[in-house]
N, C-alpha and C positions, 0 to 999 in steps of 0.2 A: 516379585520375581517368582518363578512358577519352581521349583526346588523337585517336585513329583517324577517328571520326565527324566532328568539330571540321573535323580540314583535309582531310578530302573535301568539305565543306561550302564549307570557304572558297575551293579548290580550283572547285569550279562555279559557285561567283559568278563568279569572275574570269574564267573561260572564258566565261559567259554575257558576261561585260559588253564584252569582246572580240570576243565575236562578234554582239553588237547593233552593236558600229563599224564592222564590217567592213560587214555587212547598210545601214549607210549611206551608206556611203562607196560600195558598190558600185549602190545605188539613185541616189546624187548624180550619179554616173560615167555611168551609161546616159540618166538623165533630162536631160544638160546635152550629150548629144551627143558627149561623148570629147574635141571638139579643145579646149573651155573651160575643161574640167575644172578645170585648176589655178588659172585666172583667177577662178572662180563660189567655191572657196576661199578665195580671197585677199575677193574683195566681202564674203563673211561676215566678216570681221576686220578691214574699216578699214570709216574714216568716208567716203569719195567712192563713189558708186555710178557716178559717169559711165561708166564704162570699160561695164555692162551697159544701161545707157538707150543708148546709142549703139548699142549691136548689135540694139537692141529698136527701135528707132528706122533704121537700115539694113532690117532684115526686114521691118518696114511697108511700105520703100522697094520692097524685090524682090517684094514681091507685089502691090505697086499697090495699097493701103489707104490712098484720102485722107482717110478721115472719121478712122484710128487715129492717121495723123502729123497730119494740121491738128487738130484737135479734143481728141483725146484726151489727158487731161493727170496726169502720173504725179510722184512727187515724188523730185526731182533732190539730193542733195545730195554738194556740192564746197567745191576749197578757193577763196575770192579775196585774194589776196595774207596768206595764208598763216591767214587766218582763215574758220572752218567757216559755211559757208553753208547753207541752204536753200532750197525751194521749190517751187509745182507750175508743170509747164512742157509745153507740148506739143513735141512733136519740132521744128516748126516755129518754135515760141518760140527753141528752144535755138541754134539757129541762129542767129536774129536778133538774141538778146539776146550771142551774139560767146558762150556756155558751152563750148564744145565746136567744131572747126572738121574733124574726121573724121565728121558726120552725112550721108550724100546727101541731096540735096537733091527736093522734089517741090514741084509751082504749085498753092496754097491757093486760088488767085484763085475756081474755081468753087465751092468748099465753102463750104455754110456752116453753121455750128456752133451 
């Protein structure tokens, strides 16, 4: 039996499938900005996403977007005393409902949704 063909074969899987990781990790690397990197990691593998609705919710801040922070409502989930929560919340909910206490803050008063 000819053994030769076999492990080139299984030989270019395995470089294939190493180099489709690399191709995303280095597409995740550019597309999250460099400085997140290891944090937008870490989101894909636990149950809290706070830590990116916060930065998501800061960035509506620095551009002056009141219709994205009052209005717009994305689904938040965290722990409350040590059991997994849910739910949709606008930037400005998160604040008020005490989720999160790193969000800036922006005046909803004129929007209205």
């Amino acid at each position: 039996m000819n053994k030769r063909g076999f492990e080139l074969a299984l030989s270019t899987i395995v470089i294939l499938v190493l180099a489709v990781l690399v191709l995303l990790f280095a597409v995740m690397f550019f597309t999250t900005s460099s400085g997140s990197f290891i944090g937008t990691i870490k989101n894909y593998f636990s149950y809290s996403n706070v830590d990116s609705v916060v930065q998501r919710c800061n960035l509506l801040v620095s551009s002056n977007s009141l219709n994205g922070f009052c209005c717009e409502k994305i689904e938040v989930k965290y722990y409350l005393n040590d059991k997994k929560m849910n739910g949709m919340f606008s930037c400005r909910s998160i604040i008020d409902n005490g989720i999160d206490n790193r969000v800036n803050g922006l005046s909803c008063e004129e929007v209205k949704c």
